[in-house]
VEXBA-946567 format. One record per residue (C-alpha): residue in one letter; chain; x, y negated, z; residue number from 1. Coordinates in steps of 0.05 Angstrom, whole numbers, plus 32768, in hexadecimal, padded with zeros to 4 digits. Example, Ala and Ser with C-alpha at 12.3 -4.5 7.8 and 13.67 -1.06 7.14 Angstrom:
BEGIN
   type   mol   east   north     up   seq
      A     A   80F6    805A   809C     1
      S     A   8111    8015   808F     2
# end
This chain:
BEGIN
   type   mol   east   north     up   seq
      X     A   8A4D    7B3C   8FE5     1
      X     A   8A8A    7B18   8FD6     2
      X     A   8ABA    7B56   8FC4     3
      X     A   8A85    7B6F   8F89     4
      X     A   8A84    7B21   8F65     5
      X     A   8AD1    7B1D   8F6D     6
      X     A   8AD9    7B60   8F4F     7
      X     A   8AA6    7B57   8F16     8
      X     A   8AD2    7B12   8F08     9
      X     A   8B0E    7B39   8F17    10
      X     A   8AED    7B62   8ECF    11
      X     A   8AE7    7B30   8EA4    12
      X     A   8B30    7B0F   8EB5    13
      X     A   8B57    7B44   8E9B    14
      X     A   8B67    7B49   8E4C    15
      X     A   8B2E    7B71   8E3E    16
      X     A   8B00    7B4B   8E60    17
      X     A   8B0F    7B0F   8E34    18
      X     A   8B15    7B32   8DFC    19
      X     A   8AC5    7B47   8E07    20
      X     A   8AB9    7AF8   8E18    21
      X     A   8ACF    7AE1   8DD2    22
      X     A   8AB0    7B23   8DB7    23
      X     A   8A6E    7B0C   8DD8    24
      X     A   8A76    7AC8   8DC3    25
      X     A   8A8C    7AD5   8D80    26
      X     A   8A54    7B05   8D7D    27
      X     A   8A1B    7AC9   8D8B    28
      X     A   8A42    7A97   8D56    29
      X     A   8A33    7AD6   8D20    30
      X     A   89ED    7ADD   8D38    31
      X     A   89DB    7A94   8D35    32
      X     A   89FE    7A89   8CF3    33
      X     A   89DC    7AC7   8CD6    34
      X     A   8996    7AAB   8CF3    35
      X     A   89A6    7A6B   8CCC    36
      X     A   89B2    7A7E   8C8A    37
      X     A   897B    7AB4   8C8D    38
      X     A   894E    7A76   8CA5    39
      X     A   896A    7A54   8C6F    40
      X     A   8962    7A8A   8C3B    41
      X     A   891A    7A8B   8C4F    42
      X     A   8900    7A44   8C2E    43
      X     A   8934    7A3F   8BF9    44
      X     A   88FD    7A14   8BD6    45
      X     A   890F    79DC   8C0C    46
      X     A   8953    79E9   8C1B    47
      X     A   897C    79F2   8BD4    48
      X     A   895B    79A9   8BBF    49
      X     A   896A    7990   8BED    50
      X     A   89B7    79B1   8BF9    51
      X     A   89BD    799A   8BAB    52
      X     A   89AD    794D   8BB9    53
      X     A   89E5    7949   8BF3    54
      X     A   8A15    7959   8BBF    55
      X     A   89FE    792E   8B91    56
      X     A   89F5    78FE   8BB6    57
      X     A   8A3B    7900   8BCC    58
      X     A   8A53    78FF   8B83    59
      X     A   8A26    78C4   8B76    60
      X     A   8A2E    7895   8BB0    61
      X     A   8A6C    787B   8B92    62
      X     A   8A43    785A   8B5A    63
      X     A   8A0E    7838   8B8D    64
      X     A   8A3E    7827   8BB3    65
      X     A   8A65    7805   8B7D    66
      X     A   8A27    77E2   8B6A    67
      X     A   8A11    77C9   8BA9    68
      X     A   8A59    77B3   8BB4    69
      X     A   8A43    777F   8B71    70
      X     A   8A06    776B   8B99    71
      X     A   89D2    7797   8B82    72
      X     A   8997    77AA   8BAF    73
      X     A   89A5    77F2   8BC8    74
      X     A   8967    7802   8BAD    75
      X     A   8971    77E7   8B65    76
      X     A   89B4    7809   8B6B    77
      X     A   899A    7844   8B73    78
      X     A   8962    7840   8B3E    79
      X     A   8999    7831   8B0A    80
      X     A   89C1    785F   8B21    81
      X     A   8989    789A   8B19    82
      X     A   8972    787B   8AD1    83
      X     A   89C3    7886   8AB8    84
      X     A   89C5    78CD   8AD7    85
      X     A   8973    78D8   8AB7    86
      X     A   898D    78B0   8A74    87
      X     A   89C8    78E3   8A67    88
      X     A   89AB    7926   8A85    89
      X     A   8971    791A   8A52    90
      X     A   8999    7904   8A20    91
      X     A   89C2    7944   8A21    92
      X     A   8987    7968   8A26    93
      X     A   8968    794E   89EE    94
      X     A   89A6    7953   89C9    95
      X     A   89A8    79A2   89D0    96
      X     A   895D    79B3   89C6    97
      X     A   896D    798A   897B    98
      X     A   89A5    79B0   896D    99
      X     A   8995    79F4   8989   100
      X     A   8955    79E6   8954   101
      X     A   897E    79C5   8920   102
      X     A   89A6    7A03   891B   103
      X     A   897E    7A3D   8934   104
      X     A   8968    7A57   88E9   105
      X     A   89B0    7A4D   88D5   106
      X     A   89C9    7A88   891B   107
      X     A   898E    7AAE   88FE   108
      X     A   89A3    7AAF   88B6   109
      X     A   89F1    7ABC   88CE   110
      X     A   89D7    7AEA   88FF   111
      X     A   89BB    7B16   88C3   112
      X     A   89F9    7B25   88A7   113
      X     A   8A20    7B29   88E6   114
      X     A   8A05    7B58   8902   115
      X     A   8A0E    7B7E   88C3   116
      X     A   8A5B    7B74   88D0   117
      X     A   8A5C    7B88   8918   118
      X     A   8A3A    7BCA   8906   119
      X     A   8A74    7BD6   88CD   120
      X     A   8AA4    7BC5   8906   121
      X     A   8A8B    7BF3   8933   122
      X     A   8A80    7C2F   890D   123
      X     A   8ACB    7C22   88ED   124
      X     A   8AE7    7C06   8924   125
      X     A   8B22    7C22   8953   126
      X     A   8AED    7C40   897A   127
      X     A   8AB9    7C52   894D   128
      X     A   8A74    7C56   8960   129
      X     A   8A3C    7C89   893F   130
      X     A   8A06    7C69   8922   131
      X     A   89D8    7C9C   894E   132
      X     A   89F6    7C70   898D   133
      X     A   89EB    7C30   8970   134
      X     A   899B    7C44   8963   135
      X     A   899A    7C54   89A4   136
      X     A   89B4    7C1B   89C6   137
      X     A   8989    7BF3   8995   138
      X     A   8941    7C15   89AB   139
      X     A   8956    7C11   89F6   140
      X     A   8957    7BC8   89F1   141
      X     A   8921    7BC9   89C6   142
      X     A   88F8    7BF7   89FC   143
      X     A   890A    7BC3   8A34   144
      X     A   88EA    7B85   8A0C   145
      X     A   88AB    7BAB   8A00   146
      X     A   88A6    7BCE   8A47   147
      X     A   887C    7BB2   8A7A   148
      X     A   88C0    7BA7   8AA2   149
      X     A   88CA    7B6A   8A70   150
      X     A   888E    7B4F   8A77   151
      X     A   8890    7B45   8AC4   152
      X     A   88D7    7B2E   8ABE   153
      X     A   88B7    7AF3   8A8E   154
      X     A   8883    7AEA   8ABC   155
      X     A   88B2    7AE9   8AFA   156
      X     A   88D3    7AB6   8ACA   157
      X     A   889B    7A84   8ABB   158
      X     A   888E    7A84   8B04   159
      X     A   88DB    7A74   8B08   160
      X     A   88D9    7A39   8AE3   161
      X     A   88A0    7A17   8B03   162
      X     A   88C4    7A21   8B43   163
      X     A   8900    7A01   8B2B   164
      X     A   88DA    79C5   8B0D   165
      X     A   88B2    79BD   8B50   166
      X     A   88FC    79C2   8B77   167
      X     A   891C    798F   8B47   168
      X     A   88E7    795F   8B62   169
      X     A   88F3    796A   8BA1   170
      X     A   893F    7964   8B97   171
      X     A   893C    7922   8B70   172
      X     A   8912    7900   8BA1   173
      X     A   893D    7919   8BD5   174
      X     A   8977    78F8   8BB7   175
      X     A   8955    78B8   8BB4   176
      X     A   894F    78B3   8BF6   177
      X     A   8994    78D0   8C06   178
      X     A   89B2    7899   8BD6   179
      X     A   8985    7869   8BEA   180
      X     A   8987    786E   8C3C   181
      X     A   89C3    78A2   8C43   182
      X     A   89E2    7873   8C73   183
      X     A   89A3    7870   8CA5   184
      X     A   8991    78B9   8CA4   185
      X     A   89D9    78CF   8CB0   186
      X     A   89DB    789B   8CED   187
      X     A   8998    78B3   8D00   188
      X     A   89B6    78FD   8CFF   189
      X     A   89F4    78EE   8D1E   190
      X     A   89CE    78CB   8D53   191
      X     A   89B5    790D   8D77   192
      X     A   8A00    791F   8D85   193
      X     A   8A26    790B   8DCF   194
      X     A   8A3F    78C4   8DC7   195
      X     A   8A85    78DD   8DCB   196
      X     A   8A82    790B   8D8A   197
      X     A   8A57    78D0   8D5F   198
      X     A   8A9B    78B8   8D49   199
      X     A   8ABB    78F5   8D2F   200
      X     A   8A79    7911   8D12   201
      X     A   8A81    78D2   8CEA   202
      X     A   8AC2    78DB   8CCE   203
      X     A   8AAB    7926   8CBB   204
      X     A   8A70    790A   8C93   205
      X     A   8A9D    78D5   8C76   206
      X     A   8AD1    7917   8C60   207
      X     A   8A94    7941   8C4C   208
      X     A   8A77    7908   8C1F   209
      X     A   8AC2    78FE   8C01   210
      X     A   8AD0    7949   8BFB   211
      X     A   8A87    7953   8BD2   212
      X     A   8A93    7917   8BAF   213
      X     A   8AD8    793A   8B98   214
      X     A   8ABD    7979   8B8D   215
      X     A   8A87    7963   8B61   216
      X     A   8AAA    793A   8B3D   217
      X     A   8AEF    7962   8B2A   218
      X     A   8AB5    79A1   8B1C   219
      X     A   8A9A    7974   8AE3   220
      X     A   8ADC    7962   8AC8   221
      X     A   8AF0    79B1   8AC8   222
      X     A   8AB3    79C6   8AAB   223
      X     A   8AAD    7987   8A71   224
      X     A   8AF8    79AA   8A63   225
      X     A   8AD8    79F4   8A61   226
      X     A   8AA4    79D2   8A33   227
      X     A   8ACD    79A8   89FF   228
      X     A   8AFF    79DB   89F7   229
      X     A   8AD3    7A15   89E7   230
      X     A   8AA3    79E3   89C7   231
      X     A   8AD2    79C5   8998   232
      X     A   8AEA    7A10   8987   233
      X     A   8AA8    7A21   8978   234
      X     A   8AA1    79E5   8946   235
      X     A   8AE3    79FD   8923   236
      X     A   8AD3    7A3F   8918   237
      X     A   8A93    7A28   88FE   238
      X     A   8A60    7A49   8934   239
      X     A   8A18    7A41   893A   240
      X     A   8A04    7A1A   896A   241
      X     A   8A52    7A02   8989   242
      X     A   8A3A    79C4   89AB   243
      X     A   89FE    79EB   89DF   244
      X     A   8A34    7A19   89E9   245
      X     A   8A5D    79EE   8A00   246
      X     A   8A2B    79CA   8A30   247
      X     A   8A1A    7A0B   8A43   248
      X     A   8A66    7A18   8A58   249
      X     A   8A64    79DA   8A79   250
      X     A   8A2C    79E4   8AA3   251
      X     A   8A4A    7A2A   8AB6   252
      X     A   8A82    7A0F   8AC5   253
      X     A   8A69    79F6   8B0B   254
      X     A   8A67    7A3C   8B27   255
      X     A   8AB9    7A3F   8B35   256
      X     A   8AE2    7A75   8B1B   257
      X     A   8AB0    7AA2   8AF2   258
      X     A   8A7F    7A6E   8ADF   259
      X     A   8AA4    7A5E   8AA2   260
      X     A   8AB8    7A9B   8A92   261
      X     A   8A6E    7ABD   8A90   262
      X     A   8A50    7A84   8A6F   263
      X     A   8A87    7A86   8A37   264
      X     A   8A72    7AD3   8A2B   265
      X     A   8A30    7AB4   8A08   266
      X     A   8A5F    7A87   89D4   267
      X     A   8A82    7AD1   89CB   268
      X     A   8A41    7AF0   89BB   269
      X     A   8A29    7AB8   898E   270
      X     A   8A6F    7ABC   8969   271
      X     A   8A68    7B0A   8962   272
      X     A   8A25    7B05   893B   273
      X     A   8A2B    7AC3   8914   274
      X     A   8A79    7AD6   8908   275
      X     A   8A92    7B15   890B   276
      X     A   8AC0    7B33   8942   277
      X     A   8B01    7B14   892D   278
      X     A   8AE4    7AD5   893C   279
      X     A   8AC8    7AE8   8973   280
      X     A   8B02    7B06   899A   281
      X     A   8B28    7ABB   8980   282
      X     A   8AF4    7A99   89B3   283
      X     A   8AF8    7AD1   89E4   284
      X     A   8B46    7AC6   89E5   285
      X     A   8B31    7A75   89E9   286
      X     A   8B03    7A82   8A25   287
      X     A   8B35    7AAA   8A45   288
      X     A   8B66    7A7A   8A40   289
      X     A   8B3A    7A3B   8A59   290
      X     A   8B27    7A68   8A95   291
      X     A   8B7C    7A75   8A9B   292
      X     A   8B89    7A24   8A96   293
      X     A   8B4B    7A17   8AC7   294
      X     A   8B66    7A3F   8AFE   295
      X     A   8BB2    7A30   8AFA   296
      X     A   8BAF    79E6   8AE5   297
      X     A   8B71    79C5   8AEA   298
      X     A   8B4C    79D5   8B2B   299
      X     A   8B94    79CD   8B4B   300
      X     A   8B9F    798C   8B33   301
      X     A   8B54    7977   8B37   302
      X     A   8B37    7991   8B72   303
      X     A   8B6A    79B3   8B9A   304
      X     A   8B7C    7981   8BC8   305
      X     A   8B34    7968   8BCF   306
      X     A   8B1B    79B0   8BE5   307
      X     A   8B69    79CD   8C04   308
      X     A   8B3D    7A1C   8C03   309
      X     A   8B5D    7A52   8BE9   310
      X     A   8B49    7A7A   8BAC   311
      X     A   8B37    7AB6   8BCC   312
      X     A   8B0F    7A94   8BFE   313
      X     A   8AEF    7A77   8BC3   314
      X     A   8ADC    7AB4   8BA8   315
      X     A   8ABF    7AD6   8BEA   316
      X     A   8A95    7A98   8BF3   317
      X     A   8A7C    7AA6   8BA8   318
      X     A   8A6E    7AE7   8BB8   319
      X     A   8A4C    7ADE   8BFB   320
      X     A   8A22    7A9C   8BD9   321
      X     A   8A0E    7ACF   8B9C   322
      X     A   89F2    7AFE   8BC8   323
      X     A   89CF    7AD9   8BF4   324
      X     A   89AC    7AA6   8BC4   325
      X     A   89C2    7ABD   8B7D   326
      X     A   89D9    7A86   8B49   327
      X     A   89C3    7A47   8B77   328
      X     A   89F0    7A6F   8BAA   329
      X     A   8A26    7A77   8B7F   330
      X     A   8A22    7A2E   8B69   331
      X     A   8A1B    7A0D   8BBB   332
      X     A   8A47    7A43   8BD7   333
      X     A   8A91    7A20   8BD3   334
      X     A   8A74    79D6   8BD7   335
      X     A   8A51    79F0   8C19   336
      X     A   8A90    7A13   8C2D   337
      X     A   8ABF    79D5   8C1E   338
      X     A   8A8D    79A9   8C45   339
      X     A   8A93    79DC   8C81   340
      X     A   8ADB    79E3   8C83   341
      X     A   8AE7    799A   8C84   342
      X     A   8ABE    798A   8CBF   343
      X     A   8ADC    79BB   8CE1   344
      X     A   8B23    79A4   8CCD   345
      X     A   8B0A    7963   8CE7   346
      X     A   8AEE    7973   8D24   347
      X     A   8B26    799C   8D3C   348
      X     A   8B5C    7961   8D20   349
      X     A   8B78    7993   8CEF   350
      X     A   8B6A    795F   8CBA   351
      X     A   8BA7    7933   8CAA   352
      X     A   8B75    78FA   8C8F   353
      X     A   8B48    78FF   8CC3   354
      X     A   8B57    78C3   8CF5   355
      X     A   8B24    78BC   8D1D   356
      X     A   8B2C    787E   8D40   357
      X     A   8B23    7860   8CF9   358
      X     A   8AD8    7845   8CF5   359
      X     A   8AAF    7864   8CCC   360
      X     A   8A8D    7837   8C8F   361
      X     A   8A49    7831   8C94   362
      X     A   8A44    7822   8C46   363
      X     A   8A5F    786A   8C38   364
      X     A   8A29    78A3   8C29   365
# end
């Protein structure tokens, strides 16, 4: 009996053998990952809320905690602190439903003769196209808005909307309570951990809160770049509807890399019709060159030694978050991924700031 276990060790001690023990092992991390984000990708309802209010709540903290430091009640701080963010997300709001409005029957007037210029362009252009070809692009996209195809996709759309109202809900009373007893529900969490890893598991939530915080933060100032830059073009060149465009760049400037880019294609479009194509390929060349001065200068500068990942990585993670959960995936994909690789550059001691025998504050998100 004992020749047979020492030879079936003997196996497994060789090179091979531990090769298949990492393969196995490696094997069972993949499984349980996968079974984690397919859980996950089951009740996105719950989980993208509430994924959104952790980072905001990381980018917000600072401001509680700068109240409370000037002896405000957590709980008023964080009230104020929700009526500022409510006061100038509404105001915004209300800003571009006015001026989309305002200036709507002006696009539509402009769009009238514009489109009278793009067909001269193309039919005389470098590369011509037959009028035959332009009727027929025309009564495809004509065929799609009156097909019953459309009609689902509106429906699938309405249904959209009230899903997203019922998840913002759920996401700003989520961040209430992050804001408001962050400190107590991470200590609560951290609590089910051996008493020996409480420590470090705080300093990685202390990294992670800093590290969102960052990320959030620098995003914002890229984008609100993205925005004025293109927006302020816009106003120039005297296009419809600059300052929504602008916002609009803004806002798609929080998916890195491409988010800029794509939203600025609908500025391009708007240009095309209300201004011809000379103007348009002027804010093409504009948008191109904000994405060019995003990705060499700013995000370096900004965010590059908050989130220390790699631009390709970036991109894979964009890709992977895409696919899995569409925009919302493409939007929580590097945050998530930043988040993930600091607590494991803190938990192995790969992080030069991470000292752990530093205590962690207990004000701190």
């Amino acid at each position: 009996m004992t020749e047979p276990r020492s030879g079936i060790a003997a196996i497994w001690s060789d090179g091979l053998g531990r090769a298949s023990i990492r393969s196995v092992q490696a094997l069972t991390v993949t499984a349980l990952a996968w079974a984690i984000i397919w859980a996950a990708t089951r009740i996105p309802f719950v989980i993208i809320p509430v994924l959104i209010a952790v980072i905001l709540a990381a980018a917000i903290s600072p401001l509680v905690r700068w109240l409370t430091g000037r002896s405000w009640p957590r709980a008023l701080a964080v009230v104020a602190s929700f009526v500022a963010i409510l006061a100038v997300v509404g105001g915004v709001i209300t800003g571009i439903v006015f001026l989309v409005s305002r200036q709507w029957a002006e696009l539509s007037a402009r769009a009238v003769a514009g489109v009278d210029q793009l067909h001269s362009f193309l039919t005389t252009g470098p590369f011509p196209v037959s009028d035959q070809q332009i009727t027929a692009a025309i009564g495809s996209v004509r065929e799609f808005f009156t097909s019953s195809t459309f009609g689902a996709e509106a429906l699938t759309g309405a249904r959209t909307l009230g899903e997203i109202f019922a998840g913002a809900v759920l996401m700003a009373v989520t961040l209430f309570f992050f804001l408001k007893d962050g400190p107590e529900i991470r200590t609560f969490l951290i609590g089910f951990l051996p008493a020996d890893q409480r420590a470090k598991a705080r300093l990685a939530a202390d990294r992670s809160t800093i590290v969102l915080g960052g990320y959030v933060r620098g995003t914002a100032i890229v984008a609100a770049i993205d925005g004025l830059v293109v927006g302020i073009t816009l106003a120039i060149m005297g296009v419809p509807l600059a300052l929504p465009l602008g916002v609009f760049i803004f806002m798609g400037g929080f998916i890195p890399i491409v988010g800029a880019t794509v939203a600025g294609t609908l500025a391009i479009a708007v240009a095309l019709i209300s201004n011809g194509p000379i103007q348009a390929l002027i804010v093409l060349a504009v948008v191109i060159g904000v994405n060019q001065l995003e990705h060499h200068f700013l995000q370096p500068v900004l965010m590059g030694k908050v989130l220390s990942i790699h631009g390709l990585a970036i991109l894979l993670v964009l890709a992977a978050g895409t696919v899995l959960a569409g925009i919302v995936g493409a939007l929580l994909a590097v945050p998530i991924t930043a988040v993930a690789w600091t607590i494991l550059k803190t938990w192995s001691g790969r992080d030069p700031l991470a000292k752990p025998e530093q205590p962690a504050g207990e004000g701190r998100q």
